[in-house]
N, C-alpha and C positions, 0 to 999 in steps of 0.2 A: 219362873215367870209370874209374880206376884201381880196383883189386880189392888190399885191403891184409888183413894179417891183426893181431887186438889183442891188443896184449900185457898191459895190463894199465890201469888206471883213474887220471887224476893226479886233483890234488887240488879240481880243479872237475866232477870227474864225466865229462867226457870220455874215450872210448879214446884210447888210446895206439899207435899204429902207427910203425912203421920203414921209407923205402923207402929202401933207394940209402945207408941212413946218414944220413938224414935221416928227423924226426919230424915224425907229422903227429898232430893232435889233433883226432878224429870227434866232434862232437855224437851222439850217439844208439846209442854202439854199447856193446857189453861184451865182457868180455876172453873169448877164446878163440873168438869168431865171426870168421868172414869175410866184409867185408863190398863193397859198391861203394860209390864215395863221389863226392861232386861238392867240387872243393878251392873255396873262395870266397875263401881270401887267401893270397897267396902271403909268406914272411919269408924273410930270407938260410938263418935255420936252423931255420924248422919253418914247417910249413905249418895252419890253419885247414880242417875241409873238414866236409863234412853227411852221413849214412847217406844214401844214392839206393836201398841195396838190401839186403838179409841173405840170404847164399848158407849159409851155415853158422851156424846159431842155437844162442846158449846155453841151459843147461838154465835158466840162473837168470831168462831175458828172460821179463816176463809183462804182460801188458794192462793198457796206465794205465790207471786207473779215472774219473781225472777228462777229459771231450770237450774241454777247452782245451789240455791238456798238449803237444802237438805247437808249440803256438805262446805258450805264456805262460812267462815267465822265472820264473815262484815258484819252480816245482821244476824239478830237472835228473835226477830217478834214479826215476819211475814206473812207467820200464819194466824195475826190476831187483828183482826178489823181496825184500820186505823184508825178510829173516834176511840173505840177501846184502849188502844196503846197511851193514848193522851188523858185517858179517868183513870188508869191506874198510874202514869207516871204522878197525878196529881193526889192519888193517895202514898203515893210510897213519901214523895215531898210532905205530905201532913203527918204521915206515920214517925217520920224522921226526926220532924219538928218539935214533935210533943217526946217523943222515945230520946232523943238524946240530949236534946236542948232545954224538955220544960213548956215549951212553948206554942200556943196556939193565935196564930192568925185571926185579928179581928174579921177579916172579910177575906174570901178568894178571889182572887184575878182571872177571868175570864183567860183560856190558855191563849198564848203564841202561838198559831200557826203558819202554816204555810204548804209549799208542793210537799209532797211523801214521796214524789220519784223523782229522778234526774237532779236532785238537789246540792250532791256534792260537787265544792270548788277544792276542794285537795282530796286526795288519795295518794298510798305507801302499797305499790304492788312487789310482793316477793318476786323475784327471780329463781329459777331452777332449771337448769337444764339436765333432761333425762333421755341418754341414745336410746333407750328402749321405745322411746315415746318419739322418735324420728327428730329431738330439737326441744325446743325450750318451752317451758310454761310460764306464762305473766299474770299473774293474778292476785287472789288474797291465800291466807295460808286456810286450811283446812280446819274445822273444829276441834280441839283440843291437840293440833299436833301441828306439825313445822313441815308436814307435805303441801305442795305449794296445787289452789285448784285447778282442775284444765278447765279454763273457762274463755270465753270469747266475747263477752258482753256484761256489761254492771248496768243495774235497774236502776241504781240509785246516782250512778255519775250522767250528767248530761250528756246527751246521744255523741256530741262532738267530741268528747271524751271517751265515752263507752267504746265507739269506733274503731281506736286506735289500737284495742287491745288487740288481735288478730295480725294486724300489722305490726305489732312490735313483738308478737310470737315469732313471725316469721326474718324480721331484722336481726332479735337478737340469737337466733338459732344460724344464720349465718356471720356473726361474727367473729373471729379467730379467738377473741377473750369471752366467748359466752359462758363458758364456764366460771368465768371469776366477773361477773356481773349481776350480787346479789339480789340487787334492787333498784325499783323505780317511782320516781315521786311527781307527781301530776302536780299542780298547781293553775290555776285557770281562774284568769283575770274577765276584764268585761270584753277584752278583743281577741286575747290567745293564749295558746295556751306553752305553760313553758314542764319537758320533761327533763328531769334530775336523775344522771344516772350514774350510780354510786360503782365505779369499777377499782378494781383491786390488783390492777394491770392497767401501763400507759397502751393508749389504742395504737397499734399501727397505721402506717397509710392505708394499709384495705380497709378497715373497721373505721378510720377517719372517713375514708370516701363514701362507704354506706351508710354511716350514720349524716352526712352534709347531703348526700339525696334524698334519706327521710327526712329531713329537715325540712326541704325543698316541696316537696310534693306534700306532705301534709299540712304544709304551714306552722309547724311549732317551732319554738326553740328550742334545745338542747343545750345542756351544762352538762358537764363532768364532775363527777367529787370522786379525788384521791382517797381521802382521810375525814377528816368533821367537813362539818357545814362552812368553815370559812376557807376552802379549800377550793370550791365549787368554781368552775369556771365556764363561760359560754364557750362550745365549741364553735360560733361564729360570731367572735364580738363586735364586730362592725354591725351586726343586723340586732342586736339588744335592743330593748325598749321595756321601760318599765310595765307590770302589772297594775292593773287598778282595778276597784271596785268603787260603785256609786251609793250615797245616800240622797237619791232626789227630791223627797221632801225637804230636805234641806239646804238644795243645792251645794252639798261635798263631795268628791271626789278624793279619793283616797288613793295613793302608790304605794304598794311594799315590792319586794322582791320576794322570791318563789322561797329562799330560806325564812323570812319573815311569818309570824302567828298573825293570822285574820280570821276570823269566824266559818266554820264550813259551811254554813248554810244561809246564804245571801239575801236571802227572800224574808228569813227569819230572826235574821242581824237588823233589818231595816226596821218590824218592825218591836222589836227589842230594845233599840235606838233611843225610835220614836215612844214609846213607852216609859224609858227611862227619862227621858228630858221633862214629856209634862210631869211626872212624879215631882221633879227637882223644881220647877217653876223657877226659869231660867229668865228673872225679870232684867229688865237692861240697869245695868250695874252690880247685878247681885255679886258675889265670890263663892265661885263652887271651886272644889276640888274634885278632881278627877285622877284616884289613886290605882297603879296598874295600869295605867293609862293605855301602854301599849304604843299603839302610830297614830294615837287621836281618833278611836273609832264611838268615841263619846265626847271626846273634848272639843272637836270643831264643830257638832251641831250645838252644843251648850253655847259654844262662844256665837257661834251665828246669830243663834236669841238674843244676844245683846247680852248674855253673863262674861265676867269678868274669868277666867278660867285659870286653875294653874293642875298642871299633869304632873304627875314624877311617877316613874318605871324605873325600876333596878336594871336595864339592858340599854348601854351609852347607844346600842347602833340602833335601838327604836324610839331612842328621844330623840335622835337626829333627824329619823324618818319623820317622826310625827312634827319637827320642825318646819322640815321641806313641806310637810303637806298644807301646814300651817298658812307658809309663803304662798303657794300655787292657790290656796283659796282664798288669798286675801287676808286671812284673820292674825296673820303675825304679830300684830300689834294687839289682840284682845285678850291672848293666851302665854302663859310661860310654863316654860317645859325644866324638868329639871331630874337629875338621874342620883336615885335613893332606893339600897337595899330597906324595902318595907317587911322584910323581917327580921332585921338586927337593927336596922336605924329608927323605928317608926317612929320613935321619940322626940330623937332631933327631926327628923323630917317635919312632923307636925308642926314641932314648936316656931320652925319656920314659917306657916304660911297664914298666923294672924287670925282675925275672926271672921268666922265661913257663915255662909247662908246653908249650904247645903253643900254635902259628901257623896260621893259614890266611889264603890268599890266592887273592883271588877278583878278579883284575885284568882290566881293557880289551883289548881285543885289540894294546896294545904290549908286555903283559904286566907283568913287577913286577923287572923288572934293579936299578932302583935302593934297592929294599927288598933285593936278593938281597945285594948289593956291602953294603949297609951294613951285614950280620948278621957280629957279633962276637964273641968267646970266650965272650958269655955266650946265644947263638942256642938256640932252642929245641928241646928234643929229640925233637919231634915238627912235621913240619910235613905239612900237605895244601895243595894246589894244585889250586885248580878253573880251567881252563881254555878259552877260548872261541877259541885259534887256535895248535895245535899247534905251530907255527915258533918263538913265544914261549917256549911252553910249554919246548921242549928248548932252547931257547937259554940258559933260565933254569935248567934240570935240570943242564945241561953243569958251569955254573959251581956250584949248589951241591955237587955231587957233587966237584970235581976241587978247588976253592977252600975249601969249608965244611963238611968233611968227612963228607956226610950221605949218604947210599946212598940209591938209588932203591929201597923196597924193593916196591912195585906200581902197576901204573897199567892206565887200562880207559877207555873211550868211556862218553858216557852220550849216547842219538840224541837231544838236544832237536829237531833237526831233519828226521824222517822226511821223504823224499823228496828231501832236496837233500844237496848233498855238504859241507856245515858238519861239522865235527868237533868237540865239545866232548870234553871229557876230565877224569879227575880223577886225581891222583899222589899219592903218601903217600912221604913222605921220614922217613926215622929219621936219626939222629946219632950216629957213632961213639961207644960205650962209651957210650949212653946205655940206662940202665936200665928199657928201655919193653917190652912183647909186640914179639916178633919180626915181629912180621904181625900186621896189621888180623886184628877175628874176620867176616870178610864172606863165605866161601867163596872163596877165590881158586885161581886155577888157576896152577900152574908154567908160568913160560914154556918154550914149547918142546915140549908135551905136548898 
C-alpha cells in the first residue's frame, strides 16, 4: 500500500504519480494530494493503481454528487470542482499544442461553458439482465469492466431522461426477450424523447404490448434495431415525428433522427456556434466553406449572416438532412451541400469550391490532415477549427502553421463534457499578410497572463 504524491492529471483524468522514476496512474486522485494507493496492474513502465486513501487533500476535491460515481465509468472528474475540471482541460489543450504540434497560441479564449448537470441529449445504456438480482440492470458499464451499474438515476442526463431509468429496469426485466436485449440509446430532441432498443430477438406480442404501453405512458418513442443503425425501426410509426434542436440566436432549427451525430451538450453547441461564426465574419456575400458539415450545425447560422456557404460531409444521409433543414429555414437558396470523402478526396473536393473568405472544420476524432496537406496558394485567410481530440487537433496546427503559413492566432476549450476528462476545443487560424482583424472580437485573454 505505497503512499505517492500527484503531480499532475493526464489526459483521462487520472493522477499522475512518480516512484523510483517510474509512473503510476491513480484513479481518483488530484494533483497536489498525497495519496495511499492499492497498484492493481503492474507494466514494465507504469503502473495502474486505485486511491485506498487521502492523507493530504486538495483544495479543489469536492463531493460527487451523483451515489453511482465511485463505480460507474460515465464520468471520471466528480470529484474535482468544476472551474477546476475547465483550467486543466485548458492546460492539457496547451500542453498538447506545444508537445505535439510545435505550437503555441497567440491568445487564449475565454472557456465554453455551460450547465455541469442534466446536460446530456444522448446516452448508450448497457443492458444485463441478472436472476440473482431479481431482473434487469439499465445503466452505464462499470469502470474498467463490462458489469453493467445498478443504478436508477444519472446526474448528468436531464431529470426527464434520468427518470426513465427505473422504469425501463422494470419494462425490460418483464420482457420475454430480456435477455437478448443488450442495449439502449436515449436520444432527446427539444420536445421528446426517442429510445433505441437494439434487440437480438423479433419481440413477440407480449413484449410488442408492453413495450406500446411504455410508450404510451411515458411519452417517448421507441425503435427497434435488429442489426446496424439502418435497421432501426419505430415500433409505432404512425406516431414519429422528427427530433430537433434549436439555435436561437440565430433563428435555426435543426432535425436529425435519434441514429444521426448532433452535439451532446446543447447549451454548449450553441455557444460554440456562436463563437465560431463571429471568428469567420460571416459578411453578406462572403464564401465560407463549412467542411464535416454534418446536418448544417454551423452551415445555416453562417448562411443566415448573409455568407454565401457550401457544406460537404462524407455521409449522403446527412447532406440530405442538412438539405432538409436548409429548406425548413428558408436558406436553401444561400447554401449548397455536397457529399466528399474528406479523407481520401480532399484534393478534388477543394479544388471544387473556388476562392473562399473563410474555412471551418469541424472533423472526427482523426481530425482533418488531409484537408490540411491539400490547402494551396489559394487557402483561406481565415480559418477555425472546432475540435473533438486535442492530439489531432495540434497535429493538424503543427503543419498549418510551419507548412501553410497561417498563425495560430487563439484557441480555448469549450467543456461539452463536464465531469469527464474529453477535451473539445476550438482554434482560429489567420494567414500570413491576410487582410482580416488581428483577433476574433470574443474577449480573449493573452497567453501567459
Amino acid at each position: 500500500m505505497p503512499m505517492v504524491y500527484i503531480e499532475s492529471l493526464d489526459q483521462e483524468g487520472r493522477g499522475v504519480a512518480r516512484v523510483e522514476g517510474k509512473v503510476t496512474f491513480v484513479d481518483g486522485a488530484l494533483p497536489g494530494e498525497t495519496v495511499e494507493v492499492d497498484v492493481w496492474k503492474r507494466k514494465r513502465s507504469f503502473d495502474l493503481a486505485n486511491v485506498r486513501g487521502v492523507l493530504r487533500q486538495s483544495s479543489q476535491r469536492t463531493v460527487p454528487s451523483c451515489p453511482h460515481f465511485e463505480r460507474c465509468g460515465g464520468c471520471s472528474l466528480q470529484h474535482l470542482d468544476a472551474r477546476a475540471q475547465v483550467a486543466i482541460k485548458q492546460r492539457v489543450l496547451e500542453e498538447v499544442l506545444r508537445r505535439i504540434g510545435g505550437v503555441q497560441a497567440d491568445a487564449i479564449l475565454p472557456p465554453i461553458q455551460g450547465e455541469t448537470w442534466g446536460y446530456r441529449s444522448r446516452a448508450r445504456f448497457a443492458v444485463r439482465y441478472v436472476a440473482r438480482k431479481g431482473g434487469a440492470l439499465v445503466g452505464f458499464h462499470e469502470r474498467r469492466t463490462h458489469l453493467v451499474v445498478d443504478m436508477d438515476s444519472c446526474a448528468v442526463l436531464p431529470a426527464a431522461a434520468s427518470r426513465l431509468i427505473a422504469p425501463l429496469r422494470t419494462l425490460v426485466s418483464a420482457l420475454h426477450l430480456a435477455a437478448r436485449l443488450p442495449q439502449i440509446e436515449l436520444a432527446i430532441g427539444h420536445a421528446h424523447i426517442v429510445l433505441s432498443l437494439r434487440v437480438l430477438d423479433e419481440p413477440g406480442d407480449h413484449d410488442l404490448g408492453l413495450l406500446r404501453e411504455f410508450e404510451r405512458v411515458h411519452g417517448v418513442e421507441i425503435h427497434l434495431q435488429t442489426n446496424g443503425p439502418n435497421s432501426s425501426r419505430a415500433l409505432t410509426p404512425e406516431a414519429v415525428r422528427p427530433l430537433e434542436y434549436r439555435l436561437p440566436e440565430f433563428g435555426v432549427v435543426l432535425c436529425f433522427s435519434h441514429t444521426e451525430f448532433t452535439q451532446i451538450n446543447r447549451g454548449v453547441n450553441e455557444r460554440l456556434v456562436s463563437r465560431a461564426v463571429r471568428m469567420l465574419e460571416p459578411f453578406p456575400g462572403a464564401r465560407i466553406a463549412d467542411l464535416f458539415c454534418g446536418l448544417g450545425n454551423f452551415t445555416l447560422p453562417l448562411a443566415r449572416a448573409g455568407a454565401r456557404v457550401v457544406g460537404l460531409e462524407g455521409s449522403a444521409g446527412l447532406v440530405e438532412r442538412a438539405r432538409q433543414n436548409a429548406r425548413m429555414n428558408g436558406l436553401g437558396e444561400a447554401v449548397r451541400f455536397g457529399v466528399a470523402d474528406l479523407f481520401r478526396d480532399a484534393a478534388d473536393a477543394l479544388s471544387g469550391l473556388g476562392a473562399l473568405d473563410a474555412m471551418l472544420l469541424d472533423p472526427p476524432r482523426d481530425g482533418a490532415q488531409a484537408v490540411v496537406e491539400a490547402l494551396g496558394a489559394d487557402a483561406p485567410p481565415r480559418l477555425v477549427y472546432v475540435s473533438c481530440n486535442p492530439a489531432t487537433l495540434a497535429r493538424d496546427a503543427g503543419m498549418l502553421v510551419r507548412e501553410k503559413g497561417y498563425r495560430l492566432a487563439a484557441a480555448g476549450v469549450a467543456n461539452m463534457f463536464p465531469h469527464t476528462s474529453h477535451v473539445e476545443s476550438i482554434a482560429y487560424f489567420v494567414r500570413a499578410g491576410a487582410s482580416v482583424q488581428p483577433e476574433p472580437r470574443i474577449g480573449i485573454t493573452l497567453a501567459g497572463r
